[in-house]
TORKOL-4160 file (C-alpha; in steps of 0.2 Angstrom, whole numbers, padded with zeros to 4 digits, m for minus):
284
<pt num="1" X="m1063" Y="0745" Z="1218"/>
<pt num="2" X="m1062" Y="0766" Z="1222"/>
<pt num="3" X="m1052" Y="0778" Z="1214"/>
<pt num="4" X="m1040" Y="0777" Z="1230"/>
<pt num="5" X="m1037" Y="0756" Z="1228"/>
<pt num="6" X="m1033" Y="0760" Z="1209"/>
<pt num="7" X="m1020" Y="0773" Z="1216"/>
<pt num="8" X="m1013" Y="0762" Z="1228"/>
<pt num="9" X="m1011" Y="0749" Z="1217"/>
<pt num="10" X="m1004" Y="0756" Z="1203"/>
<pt num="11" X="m0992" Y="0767" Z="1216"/>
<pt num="12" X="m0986" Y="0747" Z="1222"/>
<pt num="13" X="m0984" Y="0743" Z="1204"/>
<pt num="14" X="m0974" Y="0755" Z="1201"/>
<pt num="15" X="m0962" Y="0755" Z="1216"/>
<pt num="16" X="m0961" Y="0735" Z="1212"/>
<pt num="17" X="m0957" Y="0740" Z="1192"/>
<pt num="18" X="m0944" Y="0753" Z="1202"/>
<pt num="19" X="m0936" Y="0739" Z="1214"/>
<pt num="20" X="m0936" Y="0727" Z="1198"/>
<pt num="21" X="m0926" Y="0741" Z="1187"/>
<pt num="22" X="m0911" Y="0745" Z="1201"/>
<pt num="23" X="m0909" Y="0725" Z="1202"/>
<pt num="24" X="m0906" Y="0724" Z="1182"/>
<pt num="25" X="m0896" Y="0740" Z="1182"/>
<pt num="26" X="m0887" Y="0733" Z="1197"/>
<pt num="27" X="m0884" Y="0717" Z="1190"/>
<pt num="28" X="m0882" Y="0720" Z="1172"/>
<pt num="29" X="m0879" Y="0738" Z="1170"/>
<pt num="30" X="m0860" Y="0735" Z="1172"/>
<pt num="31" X="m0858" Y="0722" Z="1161"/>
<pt num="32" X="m0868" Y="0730" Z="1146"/>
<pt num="33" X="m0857" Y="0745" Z="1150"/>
<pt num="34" X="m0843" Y="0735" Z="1149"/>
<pt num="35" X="m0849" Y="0725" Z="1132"/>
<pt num="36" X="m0852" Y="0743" Z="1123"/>
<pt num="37" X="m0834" Y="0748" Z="1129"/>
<pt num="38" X="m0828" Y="0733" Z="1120"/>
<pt num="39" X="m0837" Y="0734" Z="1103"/>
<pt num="40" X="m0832" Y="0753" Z="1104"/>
<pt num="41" X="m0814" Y="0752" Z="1108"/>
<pt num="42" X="m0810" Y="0735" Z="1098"/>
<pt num="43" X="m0817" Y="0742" Z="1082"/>
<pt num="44" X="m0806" Y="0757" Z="1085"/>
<pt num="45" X="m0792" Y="0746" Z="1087"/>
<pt num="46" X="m0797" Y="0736" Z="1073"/>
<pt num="47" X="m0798" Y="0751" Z="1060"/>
<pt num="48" X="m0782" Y="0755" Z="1069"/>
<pt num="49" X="m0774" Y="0738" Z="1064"/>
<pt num="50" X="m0783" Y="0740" Z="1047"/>
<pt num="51" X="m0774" Y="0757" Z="1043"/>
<pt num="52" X="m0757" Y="0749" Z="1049"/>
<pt num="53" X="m0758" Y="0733" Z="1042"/>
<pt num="54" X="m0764" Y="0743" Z="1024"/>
<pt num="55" X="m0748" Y="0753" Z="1027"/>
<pt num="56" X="m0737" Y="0739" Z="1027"/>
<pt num="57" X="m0741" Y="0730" Z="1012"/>
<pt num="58" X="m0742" Y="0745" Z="1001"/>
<pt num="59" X="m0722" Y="0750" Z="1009"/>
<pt num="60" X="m0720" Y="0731" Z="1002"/>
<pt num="61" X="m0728" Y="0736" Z="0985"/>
<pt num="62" X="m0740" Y="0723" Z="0986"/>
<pt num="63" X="m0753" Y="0721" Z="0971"/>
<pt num="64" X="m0765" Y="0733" Z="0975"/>
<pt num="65" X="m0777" Y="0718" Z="0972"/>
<pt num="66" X="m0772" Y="0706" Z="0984"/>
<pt num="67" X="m0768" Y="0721" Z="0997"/>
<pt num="68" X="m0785" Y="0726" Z="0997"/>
<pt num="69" X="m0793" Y="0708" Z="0998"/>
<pt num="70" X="m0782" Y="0705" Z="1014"/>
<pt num="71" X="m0785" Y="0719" Z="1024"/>
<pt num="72" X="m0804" Y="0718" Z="1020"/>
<pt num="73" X="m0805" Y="0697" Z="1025"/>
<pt num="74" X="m0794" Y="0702" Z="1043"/>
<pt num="75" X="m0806" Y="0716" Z="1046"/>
<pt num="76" X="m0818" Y="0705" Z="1047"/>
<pt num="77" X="m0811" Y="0694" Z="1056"/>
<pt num="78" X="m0807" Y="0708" Z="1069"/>
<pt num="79" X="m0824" Y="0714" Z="1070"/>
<pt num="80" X="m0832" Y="0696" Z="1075"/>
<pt num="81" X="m0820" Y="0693" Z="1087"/>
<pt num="82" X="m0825" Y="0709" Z="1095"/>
<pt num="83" X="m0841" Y="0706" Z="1095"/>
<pt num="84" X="m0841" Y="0688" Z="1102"/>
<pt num="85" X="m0828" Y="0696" Z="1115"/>
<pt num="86" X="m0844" Y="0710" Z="1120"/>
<pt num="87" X="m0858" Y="0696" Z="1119"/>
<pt num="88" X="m0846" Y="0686" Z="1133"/>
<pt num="89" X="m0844" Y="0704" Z="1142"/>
<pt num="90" X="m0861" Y="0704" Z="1144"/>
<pt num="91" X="m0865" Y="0686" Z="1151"/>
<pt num="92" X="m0871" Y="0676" Z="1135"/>
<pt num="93" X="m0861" Y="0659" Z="1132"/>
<pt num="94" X="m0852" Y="0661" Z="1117"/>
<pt num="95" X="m0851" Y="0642" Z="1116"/>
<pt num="96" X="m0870" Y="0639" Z="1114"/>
<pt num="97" X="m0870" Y="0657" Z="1100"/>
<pt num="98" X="m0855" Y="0651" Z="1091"/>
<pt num="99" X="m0863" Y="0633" Z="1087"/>
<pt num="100" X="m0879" Y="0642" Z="1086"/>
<pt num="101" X="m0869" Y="0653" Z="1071"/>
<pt num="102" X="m0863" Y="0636" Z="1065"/>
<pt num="103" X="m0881" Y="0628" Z="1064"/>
<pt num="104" X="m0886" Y="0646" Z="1053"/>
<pt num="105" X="m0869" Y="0646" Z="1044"/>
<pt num="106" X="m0873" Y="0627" Z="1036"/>
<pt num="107" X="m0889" Y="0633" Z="1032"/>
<pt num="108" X="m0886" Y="0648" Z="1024"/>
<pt num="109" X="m0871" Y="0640" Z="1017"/>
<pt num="110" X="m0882" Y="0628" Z="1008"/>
<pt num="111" X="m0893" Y="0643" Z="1002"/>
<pt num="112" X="m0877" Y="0652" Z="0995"/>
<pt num="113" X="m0868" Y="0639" Z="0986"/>
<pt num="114" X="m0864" Y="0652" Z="0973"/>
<pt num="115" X="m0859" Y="0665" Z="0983"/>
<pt num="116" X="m0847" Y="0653" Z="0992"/>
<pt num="117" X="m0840" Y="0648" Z="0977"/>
<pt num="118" X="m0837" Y="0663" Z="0970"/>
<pt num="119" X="m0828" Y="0669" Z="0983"/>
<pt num="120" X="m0818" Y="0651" Z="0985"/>
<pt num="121" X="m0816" Y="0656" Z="0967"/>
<pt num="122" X="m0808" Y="0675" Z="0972"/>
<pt num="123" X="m0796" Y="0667" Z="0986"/>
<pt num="124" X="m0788" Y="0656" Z="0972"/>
<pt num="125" X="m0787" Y="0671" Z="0958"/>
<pt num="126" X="m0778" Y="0680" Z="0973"/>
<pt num="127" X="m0766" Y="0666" Z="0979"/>
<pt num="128" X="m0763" Y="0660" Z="0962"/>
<pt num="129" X="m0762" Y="0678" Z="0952"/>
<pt num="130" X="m0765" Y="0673" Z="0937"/>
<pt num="131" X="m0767" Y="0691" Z="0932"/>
<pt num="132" X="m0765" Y="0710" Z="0942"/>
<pt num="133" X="m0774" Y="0724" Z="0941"/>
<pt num="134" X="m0773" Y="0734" Z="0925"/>
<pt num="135" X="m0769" Y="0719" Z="0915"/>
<pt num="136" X="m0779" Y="0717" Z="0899"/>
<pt num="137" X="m0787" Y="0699" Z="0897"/>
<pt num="138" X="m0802" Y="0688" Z="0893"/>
<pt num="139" X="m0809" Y="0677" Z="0902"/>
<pt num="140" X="m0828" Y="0669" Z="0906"/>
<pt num="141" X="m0833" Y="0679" Z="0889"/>
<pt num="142" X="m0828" Y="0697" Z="0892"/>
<pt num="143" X="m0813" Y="0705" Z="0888"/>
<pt num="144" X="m0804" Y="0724" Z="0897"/>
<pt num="145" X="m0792" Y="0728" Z="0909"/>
<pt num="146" X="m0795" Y="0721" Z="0929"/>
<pt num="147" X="m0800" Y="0738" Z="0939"/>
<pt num="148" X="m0801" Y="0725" Z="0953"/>
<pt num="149" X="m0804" Y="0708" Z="0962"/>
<pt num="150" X="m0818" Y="0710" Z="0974"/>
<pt num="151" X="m0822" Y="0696" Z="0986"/>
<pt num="152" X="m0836" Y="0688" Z="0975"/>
<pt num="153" X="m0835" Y="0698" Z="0958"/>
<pt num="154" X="m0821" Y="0704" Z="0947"/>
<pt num="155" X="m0823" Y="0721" Z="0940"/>
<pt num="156" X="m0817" Y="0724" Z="0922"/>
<pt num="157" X="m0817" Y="0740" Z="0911"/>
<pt num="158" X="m0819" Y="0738" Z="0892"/>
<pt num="159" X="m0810" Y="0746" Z="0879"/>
<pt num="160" X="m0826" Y="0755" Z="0875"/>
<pt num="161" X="m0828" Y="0761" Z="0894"/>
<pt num="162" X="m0841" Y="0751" Z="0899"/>
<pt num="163" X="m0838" Y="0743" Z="0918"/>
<pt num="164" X="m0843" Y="0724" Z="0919"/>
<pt num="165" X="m0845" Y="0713" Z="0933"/>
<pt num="166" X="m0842" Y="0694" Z="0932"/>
<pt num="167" X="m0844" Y="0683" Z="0945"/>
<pt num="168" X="m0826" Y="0675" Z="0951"/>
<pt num="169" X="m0830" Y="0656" Z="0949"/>
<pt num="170" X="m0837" Y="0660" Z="0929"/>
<pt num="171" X="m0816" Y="0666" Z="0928"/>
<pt num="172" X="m0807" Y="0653" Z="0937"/>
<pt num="173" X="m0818" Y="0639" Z="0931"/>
<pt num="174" X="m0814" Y="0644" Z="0911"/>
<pt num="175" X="m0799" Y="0649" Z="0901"/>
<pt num="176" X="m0789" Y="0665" Z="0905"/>
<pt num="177" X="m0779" Y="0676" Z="0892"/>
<pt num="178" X="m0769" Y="0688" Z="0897"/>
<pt num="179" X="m0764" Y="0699" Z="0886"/>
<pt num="180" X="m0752" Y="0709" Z="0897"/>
<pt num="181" X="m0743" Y="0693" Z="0905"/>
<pt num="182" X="m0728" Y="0697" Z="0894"/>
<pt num="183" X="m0720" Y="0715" Z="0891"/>
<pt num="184" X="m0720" Y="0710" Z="0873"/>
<pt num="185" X="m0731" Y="0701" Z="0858"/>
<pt num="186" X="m0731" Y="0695" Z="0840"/>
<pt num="187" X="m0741" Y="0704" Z="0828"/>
<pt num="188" X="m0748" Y="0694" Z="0814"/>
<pt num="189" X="m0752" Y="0699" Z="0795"/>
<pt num="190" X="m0758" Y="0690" Z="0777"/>
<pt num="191" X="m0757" Y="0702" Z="0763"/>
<pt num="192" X="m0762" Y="0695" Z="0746"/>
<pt num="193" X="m0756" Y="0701" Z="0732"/>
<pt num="194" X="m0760" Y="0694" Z="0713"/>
<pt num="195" X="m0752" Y="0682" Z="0703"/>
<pt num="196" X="m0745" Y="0693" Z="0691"/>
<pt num="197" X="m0735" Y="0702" Z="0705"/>
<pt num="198" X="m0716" Y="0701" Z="0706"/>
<pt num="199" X="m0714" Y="0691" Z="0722"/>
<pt num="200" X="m0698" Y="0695" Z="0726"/>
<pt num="201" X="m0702" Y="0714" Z="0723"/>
<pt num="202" X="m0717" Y="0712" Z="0734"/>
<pt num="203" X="m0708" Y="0702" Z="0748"/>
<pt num="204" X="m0694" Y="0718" Z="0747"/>
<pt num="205" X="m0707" Y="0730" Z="0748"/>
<pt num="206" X="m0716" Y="0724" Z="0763"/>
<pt num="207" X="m0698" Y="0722" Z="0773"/>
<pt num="208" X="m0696" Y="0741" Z="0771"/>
<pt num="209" X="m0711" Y="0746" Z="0777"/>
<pt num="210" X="m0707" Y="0735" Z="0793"/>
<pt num="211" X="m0690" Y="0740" Z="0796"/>
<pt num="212" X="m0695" Y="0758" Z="0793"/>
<pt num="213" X="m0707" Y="0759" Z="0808"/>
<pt num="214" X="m0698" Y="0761" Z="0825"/>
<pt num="215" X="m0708" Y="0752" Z="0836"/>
<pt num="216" X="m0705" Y="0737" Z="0826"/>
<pt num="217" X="m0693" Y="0725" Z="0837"/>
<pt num="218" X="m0677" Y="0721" Z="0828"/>
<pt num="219" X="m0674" Y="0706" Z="0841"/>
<pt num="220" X="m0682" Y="0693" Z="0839"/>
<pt num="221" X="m0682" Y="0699" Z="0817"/>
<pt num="222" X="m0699" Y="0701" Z="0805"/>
<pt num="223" X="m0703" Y="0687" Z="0798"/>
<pt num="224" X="m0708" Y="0687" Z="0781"/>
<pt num="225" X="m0714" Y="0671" Z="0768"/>
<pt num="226" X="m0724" Y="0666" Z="0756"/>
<pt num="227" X="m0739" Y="0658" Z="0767"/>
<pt num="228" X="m0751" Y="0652" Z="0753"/>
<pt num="229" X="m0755" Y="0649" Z="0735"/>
<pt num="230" X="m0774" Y="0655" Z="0738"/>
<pt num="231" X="m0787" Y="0653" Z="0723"/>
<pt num="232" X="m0787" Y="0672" Z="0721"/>
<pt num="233" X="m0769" Y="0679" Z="0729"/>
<pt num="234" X="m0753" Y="0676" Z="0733"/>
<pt num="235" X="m0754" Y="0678" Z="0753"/>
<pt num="236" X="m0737" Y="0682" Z="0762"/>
<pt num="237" X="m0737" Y="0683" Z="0779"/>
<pt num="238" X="m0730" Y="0694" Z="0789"/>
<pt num="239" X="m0724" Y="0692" Z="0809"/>
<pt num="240" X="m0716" Y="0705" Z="0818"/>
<pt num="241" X="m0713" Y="0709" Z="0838"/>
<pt num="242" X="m0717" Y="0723" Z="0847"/>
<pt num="243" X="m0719" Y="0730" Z="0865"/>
<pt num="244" X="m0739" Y="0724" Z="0870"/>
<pt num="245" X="m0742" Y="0743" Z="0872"/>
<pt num="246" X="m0739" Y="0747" Z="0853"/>
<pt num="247" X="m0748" Y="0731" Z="0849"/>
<pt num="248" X="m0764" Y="0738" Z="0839"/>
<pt num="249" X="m0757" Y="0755" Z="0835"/>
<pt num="250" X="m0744" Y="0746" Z="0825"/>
<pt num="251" X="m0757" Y="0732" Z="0819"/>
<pt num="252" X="m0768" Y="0747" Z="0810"/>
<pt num="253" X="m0755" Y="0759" Z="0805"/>
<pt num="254" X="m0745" Y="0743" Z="0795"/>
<pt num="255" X="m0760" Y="0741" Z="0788"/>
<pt num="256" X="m0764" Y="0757" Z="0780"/>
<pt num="257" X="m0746" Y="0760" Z="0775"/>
<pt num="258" X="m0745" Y="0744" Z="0766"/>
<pt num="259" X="m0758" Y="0749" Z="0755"/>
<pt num="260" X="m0752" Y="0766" Z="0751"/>
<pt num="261" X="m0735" Y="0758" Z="0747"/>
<pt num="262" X="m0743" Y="0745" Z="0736"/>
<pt num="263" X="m0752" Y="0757" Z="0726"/>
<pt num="264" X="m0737" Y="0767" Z="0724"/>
<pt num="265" X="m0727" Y="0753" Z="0721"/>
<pt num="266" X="m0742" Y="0746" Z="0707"/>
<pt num="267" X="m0744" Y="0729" Z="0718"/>
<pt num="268" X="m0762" Y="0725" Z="0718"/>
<pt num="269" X="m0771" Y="0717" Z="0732"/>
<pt num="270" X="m0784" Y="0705" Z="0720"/>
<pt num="271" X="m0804" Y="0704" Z="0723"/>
<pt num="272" X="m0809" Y="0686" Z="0726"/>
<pt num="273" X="m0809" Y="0679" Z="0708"/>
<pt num="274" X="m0819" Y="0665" Z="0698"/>
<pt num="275" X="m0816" Y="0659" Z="0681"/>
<pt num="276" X="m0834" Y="0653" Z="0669"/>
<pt num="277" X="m0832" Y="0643" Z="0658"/>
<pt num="278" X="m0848" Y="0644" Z="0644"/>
<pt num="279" X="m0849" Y="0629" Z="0633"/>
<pt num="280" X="m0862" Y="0626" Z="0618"/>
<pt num="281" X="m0875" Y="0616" Z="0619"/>
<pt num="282" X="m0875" Y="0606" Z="0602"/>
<pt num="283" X="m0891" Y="0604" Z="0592"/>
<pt num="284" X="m0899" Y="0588" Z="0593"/>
């Protein structure tokens, strides 16, 4: 074949490839238009409706939490629609994609089992509420205040500033204390004293160091008794109510004040104690 055949051919080829292009274009250019039109103008309305919808529930003071979670999971929702709605556009049957995304969803469903359940595990927390954002707990081993409830993982922040992750079925799938459920809590103390203290003086002295501190709850009253005759003490406990915010400043601050007052007051707090008894041996 001569250079002028190659030339010919290539210039048929071409024209052919030319013809074959305008009929795509023809046929499919609209429709692809059309399909990028939609996945463009739906996500705008989408992140429209998002914005809107956001708006709302924080006019309704919703938990932040649960706000969040819900406008994420409808955006989402939005988006697929959107996309199933361009893929029609274009000429794909959505029947045959959706039960293909069925087929792929069991499978990868059955790869994820934790995942799932962990977020199965963050729609209960949500619905049910067992705790809000900034309420201090424990739960599934870690204790700190909720930063927030993500759709697989909680987010918690330590008293010592350290930000930990736990997965949400670890949570819902173990025991949860709140701390914060309750805008007040009982604080709890034993204070041994020795058996050669004046009980009474040492019950008086302890109810005046209470009622002296102002963040001390008069309603429900301190609760002071004897507790325990211990081996080495006389323990008296001590229960008192305050508002859950002064909880451990006025745990530690009782605590130091009580022993300045009884060192002032000459009641001593007794080191654990032993009595030996030596006995002679007789000669045999």
């Amino acid at each position: 074949m001569d250079e002028t055949q190659i030339t010919q051919k290539a210039t048929e080829w071409l024209a052919a490839l030319k013809v074959q292009l305008v009929g795509y274009a023809s046929a499919y250019g609209l429709k692809i238009l059309g399909a990028l039109a939609i996945l463009i103008i739906g996500r705008w309305i989408a992140s429209m409706i998002r914005s809107g919808v956001t708006r709302v529930l924080q006019k309704r003071n919703l938990d932040p939490i649960i706000s969040s979670f819900v406008v994420n999971i409808s955006y989402i929702a939005m988006l697929a629609f959107v996309v199933v709605a361009a893929l029609n556009a274009v000429g794909v049957v959505t029947t045959s994609f959706v039960a293909v995304l069925g087929a792929a969803g069991l499978a990868i469903g059955l790869a994820l089992q934790n995942s799932l359940s962990n977020f199965a595990a963050g729609f209960m927390l949500i619905i049910f509420r067992p705790f809000k954002k900034g309420d201090y707990i424990e739960a599934a081993g870690t204790a700190g205040l909720v930063e927030e409830i993500q759709v697989f993982t909680t987010v918690f922040k330590t008293p010592d500033n350290k930000k930990v992750i736990v997965p949400n079925s670890g949570i819902i799938g173990g025991n949860i204390t709140n701390y914060s459920a309750h805008s007040t809590r009982r604080v709890d103390w034993t204070f041994g004293v020795s058996y050669t203290d004046d009980i009474d003086k040492v019950k008086a002295t302890i109810k005046r160091v209470i009622e002296a501190d102002s963040r001390i709850l008069t309603d429900p009253a301190p609760a002071i008794v004897l507790s325990a005759l211990a081996d080495s003490s006389v323990n008296f406990t001590c229960r008192a109510w305050v508002n859950s915010s002064d909880f451990w400043n006025v745990f530690f601050d009782t605590n130091e004040k009580m022993k300045k007052t009884f060192d002032a007051e000459g009641i001593s707090i007794p080191f654990p104690q032993r009595d030996v008894h030596l006995y002679q041996a007789g000669n045999s």
